[in-house]
Structure formats: C-alpha cells, structure tokens
N, C-alpha and C positions, 0 to 999 in steps of 0.2 A: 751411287749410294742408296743409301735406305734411309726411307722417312718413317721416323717412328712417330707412332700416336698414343698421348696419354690420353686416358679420361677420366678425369675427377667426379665424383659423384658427391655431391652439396646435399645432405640430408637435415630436411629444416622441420623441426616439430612444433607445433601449436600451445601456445600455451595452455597449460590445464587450470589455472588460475579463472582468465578471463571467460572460460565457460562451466566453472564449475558452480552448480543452483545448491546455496544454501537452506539449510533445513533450520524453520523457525517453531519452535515446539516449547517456549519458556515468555511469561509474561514480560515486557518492557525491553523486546528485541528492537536495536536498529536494522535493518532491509538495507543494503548497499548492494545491487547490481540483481541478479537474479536470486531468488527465494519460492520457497515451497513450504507451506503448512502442513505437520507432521500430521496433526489428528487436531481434532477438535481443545482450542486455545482456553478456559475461562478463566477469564480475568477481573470478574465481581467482585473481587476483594482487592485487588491490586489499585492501589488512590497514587503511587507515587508519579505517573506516566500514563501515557497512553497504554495498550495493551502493544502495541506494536509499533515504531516507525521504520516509516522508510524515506532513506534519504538517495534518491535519486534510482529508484530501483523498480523491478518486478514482484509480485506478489502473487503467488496461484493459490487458492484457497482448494485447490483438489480435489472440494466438493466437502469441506469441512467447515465449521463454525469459528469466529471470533468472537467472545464475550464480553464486554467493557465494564469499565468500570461506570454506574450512574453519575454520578456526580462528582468531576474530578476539581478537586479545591486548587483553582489556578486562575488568575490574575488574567493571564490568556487562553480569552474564550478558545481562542481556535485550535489549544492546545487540548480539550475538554475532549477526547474522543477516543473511541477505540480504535483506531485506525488514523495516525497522524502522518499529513505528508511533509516535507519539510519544502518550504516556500524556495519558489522559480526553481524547483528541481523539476524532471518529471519523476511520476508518480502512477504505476500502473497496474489493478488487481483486478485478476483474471477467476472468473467460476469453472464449474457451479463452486457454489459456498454463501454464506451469512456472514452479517456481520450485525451483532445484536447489543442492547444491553448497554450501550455506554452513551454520556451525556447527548454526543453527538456522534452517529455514527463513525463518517468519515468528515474527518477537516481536511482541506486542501485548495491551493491557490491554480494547482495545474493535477488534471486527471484522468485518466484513459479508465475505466470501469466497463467490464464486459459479465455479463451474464451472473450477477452477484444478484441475493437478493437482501436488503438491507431493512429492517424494521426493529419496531421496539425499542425505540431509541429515545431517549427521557426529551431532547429537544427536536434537533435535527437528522435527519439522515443521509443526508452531505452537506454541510455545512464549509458553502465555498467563500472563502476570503479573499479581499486585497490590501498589498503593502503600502507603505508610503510612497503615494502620487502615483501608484498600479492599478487600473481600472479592469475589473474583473470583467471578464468576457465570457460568453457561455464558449468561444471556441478554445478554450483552457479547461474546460471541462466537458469532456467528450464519455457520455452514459449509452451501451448496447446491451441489451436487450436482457436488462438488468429489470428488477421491482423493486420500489422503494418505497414501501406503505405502512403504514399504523405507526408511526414516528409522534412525538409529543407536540411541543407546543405551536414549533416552525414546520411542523409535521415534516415535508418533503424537500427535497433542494431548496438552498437559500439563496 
C-alpha cells in the first residue's frame, strides 16, 4: 500500500486589538492600555476632569505638552490634576514631554515616570496618595530621569 500524508497548515494571527496605541489628542481622555499624545494637549479651561486619565495604562507624551487645569473644583484632592491615575491600577508616562499648569501635576497611588519633565504646577508635581488602610511606598512610585521643579505649595513629590 500507500501511505498517504496530509498536512494541515494552522494559520493563527495576533490580535490587532491588544497592540494597537491609541491616539489621545482631546481634553478629559481615559488612557486604557497603550496611548500616545497627538501634539501638545491644553487644558487651562477644561475644570470638569482631569486633563487626561489613565486607567491602567501607557502614556508616551512624544515629546509634547500636557496643560491642566489650575484649580480643579473637587472634593477629591487627588483627583485635582492634570494627569490622573486611577488607584492600584498601574499607571505609566513615558517622555520626553511636560506636563504643566494643573492643580497637581500628576496624582497617582502607583507610577512608572521616565524622562517627563513636570513643573508649574499650582500645588504639587506628583502628588502621591494612599487608599483606605494602603500605606504609600516610594516603590509604587518609581521616577527616571525625569525633572520636577518650580511646582507651588508642596512644590515636589508628596
């Protein structure tokens, strides 16, 4: 007899979903998974939010600006910023880029920050929190080779 051979060929594609980097270019964006700043953000007028969040996500400022709002009228301080992370998510923003202009730079309970430089900030210019009975740890906030000067009252990290 004859021994015949088939061969099936299994053709598996990757999802385009899970690697495609959303383009954040409009004030009071949520950040969910990878993200990219189109051009320079200002969000000086913008009181209803943050200028941006992200909730569990990447953030590459491309070498562009974020503008916040000074003074955001909210009950929660840690929501007062132009750059909000959303708590025990991570939370990751990648330079060059600014991030300028709002009450608090960035708030965030968990954060990776590379090569950003952050000032002009009406309080703080990372302004780190913790939750009920979460004791804030500098290794939940991890800062490279980043600048964070001329900030207001708490001037530099909290």
């Amino acid at each position: 007899g004859c021994l015949g051979l088939s061969l099936y060929v299994l053709s598996i594609t990757a999802s385009s979903a899970s690697a495609q980097v959303k383009t954040v270019d409009q004030c009071g964006q949520i950040v969910t998974g990878q993200a990219v700043l189109a051009a320079d953000l200002d969000c000086s007028a913008f009181s209803a939010a943050p200028a941006i969040t992200i909730d569990g996500g990447s953030l590459d400022l491309a070498g562009f600006r974020v503008t916040g709002y000074p003074d955001v009228p909210s009950s929660f301080v840690e929501y007062d910023a132009a750059i909000f992370c959303i708590p025990r998510k991570p939370c990751e923003i990648i330079g060059p880029g600014e991030v300028v202009g709002g009450n608090n730079g960035i708030s965030a309970n968990r954060l990776k920050l590379t090569a950003v430089t952050v000032r002009g900030n009406a309080a703080y210019g990372i302004y780190g929190y913790s939750l009920d009975g979460e004791t804030l740890s500098l290794s939940k906030i991890n800062v490279s080779a980043a600048q964070i000067t001329e900030n207001g009252e708490g001037g530099n990290p909290r």
